[in-house]
N, C-alpha and C positions, 0 to 999 in steps of 0.2 A: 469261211473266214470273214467274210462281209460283215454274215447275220453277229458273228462274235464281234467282231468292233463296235457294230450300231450297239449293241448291249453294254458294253464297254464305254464308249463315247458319248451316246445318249442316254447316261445315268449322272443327272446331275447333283449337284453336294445341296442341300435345301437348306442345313443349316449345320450346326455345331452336334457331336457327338456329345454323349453323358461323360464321358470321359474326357473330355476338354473342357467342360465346363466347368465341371470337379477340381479340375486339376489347376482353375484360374479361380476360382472360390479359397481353395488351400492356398494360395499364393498371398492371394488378400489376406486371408488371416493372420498369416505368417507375416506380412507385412505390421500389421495392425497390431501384434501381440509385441512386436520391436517397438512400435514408434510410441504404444501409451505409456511405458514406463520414463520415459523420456518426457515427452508432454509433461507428465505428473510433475516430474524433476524441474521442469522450466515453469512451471508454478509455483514452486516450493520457493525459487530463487528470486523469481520477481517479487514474492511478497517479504521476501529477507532485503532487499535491496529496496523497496518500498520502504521497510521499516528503519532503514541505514540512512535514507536519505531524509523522511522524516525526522529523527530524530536530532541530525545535522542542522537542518532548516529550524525545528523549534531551539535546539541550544544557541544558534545566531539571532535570532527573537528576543530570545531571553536577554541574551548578552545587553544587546541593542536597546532593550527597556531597562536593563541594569546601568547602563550608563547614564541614560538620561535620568532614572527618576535615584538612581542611588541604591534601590534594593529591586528585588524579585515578589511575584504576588505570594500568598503561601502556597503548602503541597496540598497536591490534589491527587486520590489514588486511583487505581485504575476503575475501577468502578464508575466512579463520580465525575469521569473524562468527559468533557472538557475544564469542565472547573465553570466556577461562576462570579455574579459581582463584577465588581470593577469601578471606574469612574472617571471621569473627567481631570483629574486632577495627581499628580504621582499618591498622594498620599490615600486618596480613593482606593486608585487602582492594584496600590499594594496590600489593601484589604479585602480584594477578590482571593479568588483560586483557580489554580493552573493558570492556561492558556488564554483564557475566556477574558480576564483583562489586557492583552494587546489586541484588540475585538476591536477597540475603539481610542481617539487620539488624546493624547494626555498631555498636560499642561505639566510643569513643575515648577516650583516655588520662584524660579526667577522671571516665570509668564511666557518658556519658550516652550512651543507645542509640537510637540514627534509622533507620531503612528497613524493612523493604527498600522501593525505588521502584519496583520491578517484579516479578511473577513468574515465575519460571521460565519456566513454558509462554510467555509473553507475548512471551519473546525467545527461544527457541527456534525451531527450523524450523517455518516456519507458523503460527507466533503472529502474535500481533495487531502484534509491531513489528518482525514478517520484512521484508525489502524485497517490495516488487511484482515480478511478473514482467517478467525482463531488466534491475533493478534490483542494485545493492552500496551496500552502509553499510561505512562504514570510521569510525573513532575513530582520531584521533593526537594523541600529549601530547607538549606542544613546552615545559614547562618544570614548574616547579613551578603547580599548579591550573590550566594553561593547556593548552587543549585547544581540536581543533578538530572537529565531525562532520561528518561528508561522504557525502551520498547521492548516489549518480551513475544516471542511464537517458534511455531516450526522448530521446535530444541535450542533455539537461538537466543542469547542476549544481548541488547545494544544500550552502552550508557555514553551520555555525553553531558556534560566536556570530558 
């Protein structure tokens, strides 16, 4: 009985069996094949909500240069984002396009000066009010101070006001 327990007793475990290791492998997978489709999803909505809240922040822009200079710059389509031009002066800056004239601070005809509502870098490629990826912003001015912004991705459309 001795010699069977020493066999018993002194066989010790050195490491993990194939079959334990397998069986923590397939765990992870199964773990991994739940949580990417989720992931995916939570990217999907960040860049819908990205473009939600962009497009908020430029129609308050707009507005904001609407009041003071009296009109909106013209439209600028997606392509041509951010728009260009601009000027010093309301009547300058209403002869840019898109976004690109609140870039800089503008004067209007009674010599009181408002902006700039954004920087450069900010609406440039990669700035902070670039669209997301597989995302376009487009600006179109449908009359005097009447504009519309439009962020389009992901099956989604956002216009504002």
């Amino acid at each position: 009985m001795n010699r069977t327990r020493k066999k018993l007793v002194g066989r010790g475990k050195a490491g993990f069996t194939l079959i334990e290791l397998l069986m923590v492998v397939a765990i992870i997978g199964i773990l991994a094949a739940i949580a990417m489709p989720i992931y995916a999803n939570m990217q999907a909505k960040a860049r819908v909500a990205k473009g939600q809240a962009d497009a908020a922040t430029l129609a308050e822009a707009f507005s904001a240069f609407a009041a003071h200079c009296g009109d909106v710059p013209a439209s600028v389509a997606a392509a041509a984002w951010p728009g260009a031009g601009g000027g010093a002066t309301c009547a300058a800056a209403t002869g840019g396009t898109g976004v690109f004239p609140l870039t800089v601070a503008v004067t209007d005809a009674n010599g009181i000066s408002s902006g700039p509502w954004f920087s450069a870098a900010s609406v440039a490629a990669g700035g902070a009010l670039s669209p997301p990826q597989g995302w376009t912003y487009a600006f179109t001015r449908s009359g005097v101070a009447n504009y519309i912004v439009t962020a389009i991705g992901d099956g989604v459309t956002v216009t504002k006001p």
